[in-house]
Each structure stands twice: as structure tokens, then as C-alpha cells.
py3Dmol code that shows the C-alpha trace and the ligand (Angstrom):
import py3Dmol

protein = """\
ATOM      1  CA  UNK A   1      -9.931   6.745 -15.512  1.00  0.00           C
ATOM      2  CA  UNK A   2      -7.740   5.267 -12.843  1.00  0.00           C
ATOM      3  CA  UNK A   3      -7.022   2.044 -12.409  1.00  0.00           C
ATOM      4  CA  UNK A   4      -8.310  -0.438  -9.521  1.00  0.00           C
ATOM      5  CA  UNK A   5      -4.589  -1.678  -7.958  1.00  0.00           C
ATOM      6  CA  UNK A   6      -5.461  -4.570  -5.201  1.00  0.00           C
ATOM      7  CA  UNK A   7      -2.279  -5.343  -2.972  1.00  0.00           C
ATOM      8  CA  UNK A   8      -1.693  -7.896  -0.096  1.00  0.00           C
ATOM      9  CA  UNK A   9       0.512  -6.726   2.415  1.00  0.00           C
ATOM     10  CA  UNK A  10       1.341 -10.577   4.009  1.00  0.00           C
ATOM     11  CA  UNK A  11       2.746  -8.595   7.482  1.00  0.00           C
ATOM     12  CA  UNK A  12       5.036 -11.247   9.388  1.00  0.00           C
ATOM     13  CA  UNK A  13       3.125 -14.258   8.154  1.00  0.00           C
ATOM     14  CA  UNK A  14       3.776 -17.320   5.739  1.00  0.00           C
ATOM     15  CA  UNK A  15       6.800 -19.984   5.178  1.00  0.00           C
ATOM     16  CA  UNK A  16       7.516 -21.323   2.179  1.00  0.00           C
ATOM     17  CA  UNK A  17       4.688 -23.958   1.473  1.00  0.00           C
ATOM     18  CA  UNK A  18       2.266 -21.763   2.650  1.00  0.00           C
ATOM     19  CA  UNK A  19       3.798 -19.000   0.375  1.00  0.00           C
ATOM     20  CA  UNK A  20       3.877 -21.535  -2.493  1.00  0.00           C
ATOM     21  CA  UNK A  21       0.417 -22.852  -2.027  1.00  0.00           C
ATOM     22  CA  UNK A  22      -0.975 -19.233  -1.789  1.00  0.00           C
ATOM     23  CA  UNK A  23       0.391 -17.756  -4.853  1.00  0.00           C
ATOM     24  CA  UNK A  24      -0.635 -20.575  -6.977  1.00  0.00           C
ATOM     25  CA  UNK A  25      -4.297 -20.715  -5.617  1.00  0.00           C
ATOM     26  CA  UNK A  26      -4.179 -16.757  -6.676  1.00  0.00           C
ATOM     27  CA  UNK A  27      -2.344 -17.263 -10.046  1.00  0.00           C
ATOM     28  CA  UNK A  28      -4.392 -20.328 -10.940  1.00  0.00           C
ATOM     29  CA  UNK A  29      -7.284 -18.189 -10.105  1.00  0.00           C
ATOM     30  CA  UNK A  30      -7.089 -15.087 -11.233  1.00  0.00           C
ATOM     31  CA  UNK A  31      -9.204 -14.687 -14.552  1.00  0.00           C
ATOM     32  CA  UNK A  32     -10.142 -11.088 -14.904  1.00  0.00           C
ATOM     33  CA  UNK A  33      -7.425  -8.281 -16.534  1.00  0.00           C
ATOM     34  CA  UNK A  34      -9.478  -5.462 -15.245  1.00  0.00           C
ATOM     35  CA  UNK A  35      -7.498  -4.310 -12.192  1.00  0.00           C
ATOM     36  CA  UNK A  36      -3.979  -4.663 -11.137  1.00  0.00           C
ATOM     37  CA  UNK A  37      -2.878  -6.691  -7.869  1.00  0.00           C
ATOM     38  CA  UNK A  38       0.253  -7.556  -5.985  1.00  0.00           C
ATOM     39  CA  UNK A  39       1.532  -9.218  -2.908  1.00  0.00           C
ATOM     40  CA  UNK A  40       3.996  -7.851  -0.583  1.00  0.00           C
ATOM     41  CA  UNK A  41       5.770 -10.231   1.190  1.00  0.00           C
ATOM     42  CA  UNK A  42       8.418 -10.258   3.912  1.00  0.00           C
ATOM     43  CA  UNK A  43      11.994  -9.868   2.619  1.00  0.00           C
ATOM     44  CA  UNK A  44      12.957 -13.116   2.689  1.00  0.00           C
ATOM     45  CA  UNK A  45      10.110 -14.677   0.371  1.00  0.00           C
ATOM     46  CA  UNK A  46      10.943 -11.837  -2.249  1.00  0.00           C
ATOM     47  CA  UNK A  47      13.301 -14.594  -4.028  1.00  0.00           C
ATOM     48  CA  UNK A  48      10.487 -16.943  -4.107  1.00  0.00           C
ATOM     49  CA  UNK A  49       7.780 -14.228  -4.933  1.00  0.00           C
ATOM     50  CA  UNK A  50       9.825 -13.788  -8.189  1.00  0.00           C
ATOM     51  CA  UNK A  51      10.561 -17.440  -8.818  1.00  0.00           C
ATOM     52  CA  UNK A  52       7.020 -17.835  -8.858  1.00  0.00           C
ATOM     53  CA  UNK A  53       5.682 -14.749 -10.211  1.00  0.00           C
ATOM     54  CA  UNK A  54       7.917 -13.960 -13.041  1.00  0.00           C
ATOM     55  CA  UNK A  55       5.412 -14.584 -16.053  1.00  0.00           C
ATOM     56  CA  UNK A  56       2.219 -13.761 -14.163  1.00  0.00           C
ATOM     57  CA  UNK A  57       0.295 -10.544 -14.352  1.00  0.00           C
ATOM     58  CA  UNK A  58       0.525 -10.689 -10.213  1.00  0.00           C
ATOM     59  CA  UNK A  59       3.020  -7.911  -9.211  1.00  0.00           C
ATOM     60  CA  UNK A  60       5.114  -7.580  -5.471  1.00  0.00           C
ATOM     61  CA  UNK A  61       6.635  -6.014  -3.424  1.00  0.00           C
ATOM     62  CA  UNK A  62       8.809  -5.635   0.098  1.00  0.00           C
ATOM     63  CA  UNK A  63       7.086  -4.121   3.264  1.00  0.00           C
ATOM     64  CA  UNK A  64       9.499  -1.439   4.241  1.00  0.00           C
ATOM     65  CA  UNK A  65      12.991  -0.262   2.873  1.00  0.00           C
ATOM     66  CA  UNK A  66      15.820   1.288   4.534  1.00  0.00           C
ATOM     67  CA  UNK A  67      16.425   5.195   4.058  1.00  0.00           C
ATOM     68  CA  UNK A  68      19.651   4.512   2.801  1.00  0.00           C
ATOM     69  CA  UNK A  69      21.166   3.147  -0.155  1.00  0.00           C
ATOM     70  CA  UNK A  70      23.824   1.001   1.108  1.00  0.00           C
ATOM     71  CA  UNK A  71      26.617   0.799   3.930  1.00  0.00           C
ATOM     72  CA  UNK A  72      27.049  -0.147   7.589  1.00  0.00           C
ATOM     73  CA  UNK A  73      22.946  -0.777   8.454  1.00  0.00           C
ATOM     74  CA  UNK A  74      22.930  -3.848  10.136  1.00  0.00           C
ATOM     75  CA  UNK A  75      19.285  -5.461   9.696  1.00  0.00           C
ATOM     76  CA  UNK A  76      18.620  -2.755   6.787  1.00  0.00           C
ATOM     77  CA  UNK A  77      17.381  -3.727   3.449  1.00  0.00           C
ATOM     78  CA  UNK A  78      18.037  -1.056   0.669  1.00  0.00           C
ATOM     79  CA  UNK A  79      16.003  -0.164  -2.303  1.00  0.00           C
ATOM     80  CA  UNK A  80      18.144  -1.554  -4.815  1.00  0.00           C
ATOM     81  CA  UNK A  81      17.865  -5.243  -3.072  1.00  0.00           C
ATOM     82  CA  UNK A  82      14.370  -5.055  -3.747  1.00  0.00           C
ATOM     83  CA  UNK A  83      14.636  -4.026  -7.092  1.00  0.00           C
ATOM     84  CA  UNK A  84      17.289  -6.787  -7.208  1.00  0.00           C
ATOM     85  CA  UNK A  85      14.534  -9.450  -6.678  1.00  0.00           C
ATOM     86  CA  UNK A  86      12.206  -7.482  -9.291  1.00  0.00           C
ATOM     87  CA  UNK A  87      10.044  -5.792  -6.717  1.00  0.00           C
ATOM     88  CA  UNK A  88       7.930  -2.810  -8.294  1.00  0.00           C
ATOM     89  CA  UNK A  89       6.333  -1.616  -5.240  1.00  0.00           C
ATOM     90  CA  UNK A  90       7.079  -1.233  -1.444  1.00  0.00           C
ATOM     91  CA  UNK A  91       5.078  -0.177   1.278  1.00  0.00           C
ATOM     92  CA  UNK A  92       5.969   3.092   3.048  1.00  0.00           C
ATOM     93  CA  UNK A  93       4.900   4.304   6.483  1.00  0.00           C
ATOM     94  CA  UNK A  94       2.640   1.828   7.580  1.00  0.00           C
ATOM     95  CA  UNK A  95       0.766   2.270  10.688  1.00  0.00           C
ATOM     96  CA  UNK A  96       2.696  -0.963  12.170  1.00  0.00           C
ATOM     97  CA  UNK A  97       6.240   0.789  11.098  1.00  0.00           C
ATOM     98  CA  UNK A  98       5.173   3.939  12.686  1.00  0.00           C
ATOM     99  CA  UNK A  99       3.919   2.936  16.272  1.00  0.00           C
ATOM    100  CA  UNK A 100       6.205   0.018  17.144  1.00  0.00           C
ATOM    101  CA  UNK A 101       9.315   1.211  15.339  1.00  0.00           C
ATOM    102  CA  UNK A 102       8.837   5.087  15.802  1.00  0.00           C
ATOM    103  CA  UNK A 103       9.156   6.214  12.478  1.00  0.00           C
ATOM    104  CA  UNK A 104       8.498   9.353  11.846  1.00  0.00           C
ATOM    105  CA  UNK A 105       6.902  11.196   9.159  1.00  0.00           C
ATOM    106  CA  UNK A 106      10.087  12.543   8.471  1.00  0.00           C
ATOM    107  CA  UNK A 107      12.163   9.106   8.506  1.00  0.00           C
ATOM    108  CA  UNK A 108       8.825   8.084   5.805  1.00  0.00           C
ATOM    109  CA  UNK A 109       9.673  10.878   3.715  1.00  0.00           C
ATOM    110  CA  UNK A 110      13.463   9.672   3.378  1.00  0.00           C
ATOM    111  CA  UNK A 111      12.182   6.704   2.781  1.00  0.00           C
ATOM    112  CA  UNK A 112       9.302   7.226  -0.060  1.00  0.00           C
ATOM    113  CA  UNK A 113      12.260   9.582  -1.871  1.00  0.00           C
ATOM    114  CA  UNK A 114      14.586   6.202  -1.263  1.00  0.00           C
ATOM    115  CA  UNK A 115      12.414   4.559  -2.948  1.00  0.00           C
ATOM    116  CA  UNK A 116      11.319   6.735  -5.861  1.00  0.00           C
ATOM    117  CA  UNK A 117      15.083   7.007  -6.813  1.00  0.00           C
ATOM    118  CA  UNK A 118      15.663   3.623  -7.096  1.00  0.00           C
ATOM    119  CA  UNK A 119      12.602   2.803  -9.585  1.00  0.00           C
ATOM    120  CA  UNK A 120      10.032   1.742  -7.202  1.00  0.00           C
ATOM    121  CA  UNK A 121       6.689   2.670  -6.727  1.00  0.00           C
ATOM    122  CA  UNK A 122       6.263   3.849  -3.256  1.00  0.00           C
ATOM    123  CA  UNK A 123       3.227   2.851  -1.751  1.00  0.00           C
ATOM    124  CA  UNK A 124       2.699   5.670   1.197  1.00  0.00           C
ATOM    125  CA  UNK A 125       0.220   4.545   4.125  1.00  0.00           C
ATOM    126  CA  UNK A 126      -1.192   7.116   5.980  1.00  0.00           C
ATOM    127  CA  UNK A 127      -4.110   7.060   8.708  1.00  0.00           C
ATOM    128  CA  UNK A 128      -5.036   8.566  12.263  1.00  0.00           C
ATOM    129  CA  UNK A 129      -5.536   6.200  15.478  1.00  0.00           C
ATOM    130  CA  UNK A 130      -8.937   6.013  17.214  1.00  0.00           C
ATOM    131  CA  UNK A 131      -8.119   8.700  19.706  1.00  0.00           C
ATOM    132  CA  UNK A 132      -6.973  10.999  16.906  1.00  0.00           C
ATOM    133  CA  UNK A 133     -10.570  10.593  14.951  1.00  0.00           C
ATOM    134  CA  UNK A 134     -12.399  11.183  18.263  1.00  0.00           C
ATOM    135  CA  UNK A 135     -10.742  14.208  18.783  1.00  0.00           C
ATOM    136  CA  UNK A 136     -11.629  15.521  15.698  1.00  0.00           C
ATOM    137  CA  UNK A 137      -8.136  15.431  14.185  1.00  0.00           C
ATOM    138  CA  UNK A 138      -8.382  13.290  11.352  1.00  0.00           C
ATOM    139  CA  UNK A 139      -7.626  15.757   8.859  1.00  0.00           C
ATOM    140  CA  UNK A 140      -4.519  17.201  10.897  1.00  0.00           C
ATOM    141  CA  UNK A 141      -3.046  14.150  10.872  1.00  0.00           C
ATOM    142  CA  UNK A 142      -2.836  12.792   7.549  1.00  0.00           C
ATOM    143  CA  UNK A 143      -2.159  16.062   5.843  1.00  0.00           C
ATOM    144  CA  UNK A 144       1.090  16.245   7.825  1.00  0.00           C
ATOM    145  CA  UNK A 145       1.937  12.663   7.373  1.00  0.00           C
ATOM    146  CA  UNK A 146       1.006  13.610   3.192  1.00  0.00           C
ATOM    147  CA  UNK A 147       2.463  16.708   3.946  1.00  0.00           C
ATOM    148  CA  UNK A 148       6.446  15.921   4.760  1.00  0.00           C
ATOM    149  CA  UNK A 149       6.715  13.308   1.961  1.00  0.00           C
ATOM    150  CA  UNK A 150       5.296  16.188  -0.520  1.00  0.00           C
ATOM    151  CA  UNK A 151       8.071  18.466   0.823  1.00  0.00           C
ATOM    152  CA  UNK A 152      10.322  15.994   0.054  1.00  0.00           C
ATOM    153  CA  UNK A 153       9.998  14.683  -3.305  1.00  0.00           C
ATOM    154  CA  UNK A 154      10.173  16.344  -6.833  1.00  0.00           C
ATOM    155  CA  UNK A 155       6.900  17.258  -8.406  1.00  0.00           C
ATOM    156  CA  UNK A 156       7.490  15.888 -11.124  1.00  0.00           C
ATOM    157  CA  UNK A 157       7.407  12.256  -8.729  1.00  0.00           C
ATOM    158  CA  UNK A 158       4.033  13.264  -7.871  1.00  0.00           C
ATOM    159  CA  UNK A 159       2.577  10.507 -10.532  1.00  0.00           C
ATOM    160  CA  UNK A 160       4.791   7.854  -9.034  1.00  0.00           C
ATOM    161  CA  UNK A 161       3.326   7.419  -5.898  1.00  0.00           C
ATOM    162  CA  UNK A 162       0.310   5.256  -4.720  1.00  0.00           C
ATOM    163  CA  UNK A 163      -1.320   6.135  -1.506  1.00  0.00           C
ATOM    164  CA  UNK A 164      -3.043   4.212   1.040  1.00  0.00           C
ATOM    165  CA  UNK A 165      -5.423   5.440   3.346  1.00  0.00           C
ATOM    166  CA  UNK A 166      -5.305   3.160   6.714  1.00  0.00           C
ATOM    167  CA  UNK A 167      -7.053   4.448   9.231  1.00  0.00           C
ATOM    168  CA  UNK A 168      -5.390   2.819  12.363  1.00  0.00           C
ATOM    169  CA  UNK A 169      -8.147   1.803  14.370  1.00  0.00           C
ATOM    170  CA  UNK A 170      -9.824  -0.135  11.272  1.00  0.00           C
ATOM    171  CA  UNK A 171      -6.558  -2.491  11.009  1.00  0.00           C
ATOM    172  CA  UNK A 172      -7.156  -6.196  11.796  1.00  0.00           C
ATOM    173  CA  UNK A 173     -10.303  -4.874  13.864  1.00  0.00           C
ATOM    174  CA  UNK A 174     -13.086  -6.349  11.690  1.00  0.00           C
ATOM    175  CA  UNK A 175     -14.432  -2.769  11.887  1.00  0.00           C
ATOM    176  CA  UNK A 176     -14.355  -0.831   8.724  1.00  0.00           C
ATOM    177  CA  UNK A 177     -14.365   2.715   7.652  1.00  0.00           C
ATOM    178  CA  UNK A 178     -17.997   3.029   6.176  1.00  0.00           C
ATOM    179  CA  UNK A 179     -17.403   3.888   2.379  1.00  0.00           C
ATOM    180  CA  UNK A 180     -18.359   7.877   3.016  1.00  0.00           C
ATOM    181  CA  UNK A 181     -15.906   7.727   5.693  1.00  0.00           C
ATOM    182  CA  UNK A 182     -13.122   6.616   3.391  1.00  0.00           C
ATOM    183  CA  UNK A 183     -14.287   8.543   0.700  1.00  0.00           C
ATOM    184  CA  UNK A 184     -14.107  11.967   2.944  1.00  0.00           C
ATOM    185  CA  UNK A 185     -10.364  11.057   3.574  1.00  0.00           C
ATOM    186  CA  UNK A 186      -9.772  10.323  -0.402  1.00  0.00           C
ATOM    187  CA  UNK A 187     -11.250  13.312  -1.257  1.00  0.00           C
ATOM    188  CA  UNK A 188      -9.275  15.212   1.284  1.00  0.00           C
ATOM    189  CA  UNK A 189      -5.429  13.651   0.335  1.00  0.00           C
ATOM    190  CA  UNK A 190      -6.582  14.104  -3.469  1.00  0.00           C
ATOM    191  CA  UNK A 191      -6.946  17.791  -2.520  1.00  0.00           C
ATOM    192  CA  UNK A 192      -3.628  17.884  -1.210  1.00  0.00           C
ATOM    193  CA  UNK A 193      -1.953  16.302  -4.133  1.00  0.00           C
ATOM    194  CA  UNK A 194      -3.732  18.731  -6.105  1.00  0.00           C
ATOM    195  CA  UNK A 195      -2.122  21.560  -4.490  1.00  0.00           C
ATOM    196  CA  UNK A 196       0.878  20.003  -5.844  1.00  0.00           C
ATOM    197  CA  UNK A 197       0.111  19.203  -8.997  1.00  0.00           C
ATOM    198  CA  UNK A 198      -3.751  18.912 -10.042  1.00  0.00           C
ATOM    199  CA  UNK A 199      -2.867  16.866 -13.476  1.00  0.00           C
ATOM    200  CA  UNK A 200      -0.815  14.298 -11.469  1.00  0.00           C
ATOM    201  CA  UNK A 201      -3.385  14.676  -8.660  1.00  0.00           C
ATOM    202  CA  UNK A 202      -6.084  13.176 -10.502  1.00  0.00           C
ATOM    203  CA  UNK A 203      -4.217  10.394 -11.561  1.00  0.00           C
ATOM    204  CA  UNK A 204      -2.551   8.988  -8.162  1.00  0.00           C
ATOM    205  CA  UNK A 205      -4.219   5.919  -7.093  1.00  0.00           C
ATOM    206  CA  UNK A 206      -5.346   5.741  -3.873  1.00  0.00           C
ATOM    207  CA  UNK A 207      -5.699   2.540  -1.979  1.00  0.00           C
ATOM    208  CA  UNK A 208      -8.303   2.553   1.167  1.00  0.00           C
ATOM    209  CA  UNK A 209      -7.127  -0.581   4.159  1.00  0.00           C
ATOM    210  CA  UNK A 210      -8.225  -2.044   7.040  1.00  0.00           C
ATOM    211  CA  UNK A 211     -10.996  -4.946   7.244  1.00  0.00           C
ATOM    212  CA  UNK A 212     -11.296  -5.089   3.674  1.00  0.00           C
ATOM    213  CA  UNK A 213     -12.648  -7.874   2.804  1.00  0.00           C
ATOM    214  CA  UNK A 214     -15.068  -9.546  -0.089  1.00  0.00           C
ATOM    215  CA  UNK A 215     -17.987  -8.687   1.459  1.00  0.00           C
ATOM    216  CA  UNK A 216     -17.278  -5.002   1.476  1.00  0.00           C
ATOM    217  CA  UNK A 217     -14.837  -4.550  -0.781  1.00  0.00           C
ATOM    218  CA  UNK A 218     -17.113  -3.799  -3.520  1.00  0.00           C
ATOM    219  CA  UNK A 219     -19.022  -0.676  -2.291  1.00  0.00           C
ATOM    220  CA  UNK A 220     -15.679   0.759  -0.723  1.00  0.00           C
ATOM    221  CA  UNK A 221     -13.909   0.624  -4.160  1.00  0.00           C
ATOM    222  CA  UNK A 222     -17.227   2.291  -5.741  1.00  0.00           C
ATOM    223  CA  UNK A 223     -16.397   5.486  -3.967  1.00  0.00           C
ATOM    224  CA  UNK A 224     -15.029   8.310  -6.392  1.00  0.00           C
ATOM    225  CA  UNK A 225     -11.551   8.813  -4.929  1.00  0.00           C
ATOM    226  CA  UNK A 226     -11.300   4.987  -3.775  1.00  0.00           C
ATOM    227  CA  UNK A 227      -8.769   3.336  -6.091  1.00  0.00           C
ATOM    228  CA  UNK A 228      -8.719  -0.349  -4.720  1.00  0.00           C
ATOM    229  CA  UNK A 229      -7.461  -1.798  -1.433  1.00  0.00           C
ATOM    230  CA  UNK A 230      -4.716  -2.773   0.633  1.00  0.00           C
ATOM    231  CA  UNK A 231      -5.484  -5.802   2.710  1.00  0.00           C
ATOM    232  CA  UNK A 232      -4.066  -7.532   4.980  1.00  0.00           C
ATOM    233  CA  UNK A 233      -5.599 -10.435   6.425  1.00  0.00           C
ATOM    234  CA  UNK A 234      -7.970 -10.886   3.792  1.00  0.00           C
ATOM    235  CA  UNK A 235      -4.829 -11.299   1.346  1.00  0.00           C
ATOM    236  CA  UNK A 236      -3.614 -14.579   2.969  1.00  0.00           C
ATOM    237  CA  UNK A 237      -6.305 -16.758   1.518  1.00  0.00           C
ATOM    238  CA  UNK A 238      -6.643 -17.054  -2.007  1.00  0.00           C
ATOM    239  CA  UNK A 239     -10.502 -17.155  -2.845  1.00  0.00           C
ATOM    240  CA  UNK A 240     -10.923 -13.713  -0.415  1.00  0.00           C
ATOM    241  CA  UNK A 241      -7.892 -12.244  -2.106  1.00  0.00           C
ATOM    242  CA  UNK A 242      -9.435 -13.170  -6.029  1.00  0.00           C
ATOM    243  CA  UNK A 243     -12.952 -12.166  -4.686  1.00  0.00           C
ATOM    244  CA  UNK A 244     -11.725  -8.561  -3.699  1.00  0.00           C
ATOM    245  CA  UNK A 245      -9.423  -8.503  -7.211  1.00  0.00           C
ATOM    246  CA  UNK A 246     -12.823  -9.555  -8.833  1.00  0.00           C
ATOM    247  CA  UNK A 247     -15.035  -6.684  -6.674  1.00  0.00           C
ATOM    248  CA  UNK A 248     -12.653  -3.813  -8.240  1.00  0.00           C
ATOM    249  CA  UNK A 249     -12.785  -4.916 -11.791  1.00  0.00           C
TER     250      UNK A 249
END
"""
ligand_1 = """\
10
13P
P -6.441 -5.858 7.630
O -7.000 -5.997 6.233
O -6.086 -7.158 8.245
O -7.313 -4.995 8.474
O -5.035 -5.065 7.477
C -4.988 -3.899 6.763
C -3.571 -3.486 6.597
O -2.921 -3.074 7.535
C -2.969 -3.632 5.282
O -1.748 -2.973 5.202
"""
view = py3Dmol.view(width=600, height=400)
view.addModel(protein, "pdb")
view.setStyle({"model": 0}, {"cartoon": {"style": "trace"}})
view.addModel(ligand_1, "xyz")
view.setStyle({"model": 1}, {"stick": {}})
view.zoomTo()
view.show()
């Protein structure tokens, strides 16, 4: 059996108080052992994530990484900085990365092998926009955004990596993939792994995001291929982030 992984991705919100008074209200809270979770904060709270985490069963994690490992990449922040500040995972490719700072599938791929050889667990968002869906291309496009990080990476990194589904136009909308909708997409991206490496395959978590929240959190995460969530503005208040932790358990 897999198990449930529940991460925050912050985006560019929170200060320190408001970073302090979150992850208390989530440590303080958090009673039940039966799924994982982690937040992943923006660079410069990774310090205080691990001031403040160090000791708890909450994980984190950074929100992008640079390509490269070091050198003359002004604004950059390399994999080994995050591992540095004790990050275990970082989100790859997110939707937000992809449409206002171009990245490419390929540029993820560098990024998600960056990552893996530096110790972290690359957490690889993938999804199709609105217009994309319509069009009846929602397959297309996440097997080649799965499809150039698989080309890239060993096989035998197949069981490091953590995907999340995103689909774009369920992101901060309030309007959520229904859980067969999801679960097609799972399904699908497990299918591709599996062409990979079917014992790895069956063991990759994957994550579903976008309007996740405690009120549908449960029957989302019931889904076969549905491994827990990524959530984003659900994450930035305590009780909804503990009550979604508490739905996959
Ligand atoms: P929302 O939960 O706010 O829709 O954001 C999802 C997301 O983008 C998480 O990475």
C-alpha cells in the first residue's frame, strides 16, 4: 500500500509571524501518524521552516530549484542550498513556473534530475490548461510533460519521484477535478511509469491539486491511483490543512 503524502505549497505568501503562527497551529495539531505531510515554503523561510520543524514529523520543502548546481546564476537557488536547510522535497514544474516563467518540459527535466542527484525528492507537477482539456488533449499533454523527465532520469530513480497531477484550470479556481476525473489522469501517468518500470510504478505516489480542500479532500484521496494532495490555498490555514492531513489517514 502507498502512503497518503499531504503537502502545502505556500506560493509567494507568508512573513515570519504568519509563518511562525502557522506551523505551530499545524504542529500543535497534528495528532494522527497515518499519512505524511509537508510544507513548502518560499526560499527564504526554509531557515525558519527548519528552526521550527526539526523534531516534528512535518516535512518541507523549496518551490523550485535551479538546473544547475552552482556558479554565476544570479537569483538561482541550487539543490544543495536546499538540502543545506534540510529540505527533503521540492516542487518541480509547476503550472505557475511553466506559464509565467516559460519553463519548459525540457528545462523541468534538468531540473527533476537536479534534484534527484542531490538527495531530494522531486515532486513533478504536471496538468493541461482549460483550452487543452476542451480540445480533447489532456492525455497529450501530460504524457509529454511525464514523458521528457522519464527520458531523462535513470530507472532506477523511478521510485524517487512523487507526482502531482494539477490540472491548470482547477488552480485557485474553487472548481475541482471531480474524483473520476482525477482518477482517469492517475490511472493514465501510473501507466506511463509502468512502461518504465511496473514494480516502481506501483509504488510512486501521486499527489492530485487544485481546490483541494476539507470538504473534498476525502473522496478525491479515496480514488485508487490518488495518493494525497497538493494544496495550495487550503495549506495556509492550519485547521483546513490538519482537516485534509486527517481526510487521507
Ligand atoms: P489551490 O489549492 O489553491 O487550488 O492550489 C493548488 C496548487 O497549485 C498547489 O500547488
Amino acid at each position: 500500500m502507498r502512503r497518503k503524502l499531504v503537502i502545502g505549497n505556500w506560493k509567494m505568501n507568508g512573513n515570519r509571524a504568519a509563518n511562525s503562527a502557522l506551523l505551530s497551529g499545524i504542529a500543535a495539531g497534528l495528532t494522527s501518524t497515518g499519512a505524511d505531510c509537508a510544507v513548502c515554503a518560499p526560499a527564504p523561510y526554509l531557515a525558519q521552516c527548519q528552526a521550527e520543524l526539526a523534531g516534528t514529523s512535518i516535512g518541507w520543502g523549496a518551490q523550485d530549484l535551479s538546473a544547475h548546481a552552482g556558479g554565476a546564476y544570479t537569483g538561482e537557488v541550487a539543490a544543495g542550498m536546499l538540502v543545506d536547510f534540510g529540505c527533503r522535497y521540492v516542487l518541480v514544474g509547476h503550472s505557475e513556473r511553466r506559464a509565467y516563467h516559460h519553463e519548459s518540459s525540457a528545462l523541468v527535466a534538468q531540473k527533476t534530475v537536479a534534484a534527484l542527484a542531490a538527495g531530494l525528492t522531486p515532486v513533478l507537477c504536471i496538468g493541461e490548461t482549460l483550452e487543452e482539456r476542451e480540445a480533447g488533449r489532456t492525455a497529450a499533454v501530460v504524457g509529454e510533460q511525464l514523458g521528457a523527465v522519464l527520458a531523462a532520469i535513470a530507472v532506477a530513480d523511478l521510485a524517487r519521484l512523487v507526482l502531482a497531477y494539477e490540472p491548470v484550470w482547477a488552480i485557485g479556481t474553487g472548481r475541482t477535478a471531480t474524483p473520476q476525473m482525477a482518477q482517469d489522469v492517475h490511472q493514465l501517468l501510473r501507466a506511463q511509469l509502468a512502461g518504465v518500470d511496473p514494480v516502481a510504478a506501483a509504488g510512486v505516489q501521486i499527489l492530485y491539486g487544485g481546490s483541494m480542500k476539507p470538504d473534498n479532500a476525502k473522496e478525491l484521496m479515496a480514488q485508487a491511483d490518488i495518493d494525497g494532495g497538493l494544496i495550495g490555498g487550503a495549506a495556509l490555514k492550519a485547521a483546513d490543512f490538519l482537516a485534509i492531513i486527517s481526510a487521507a489517514a
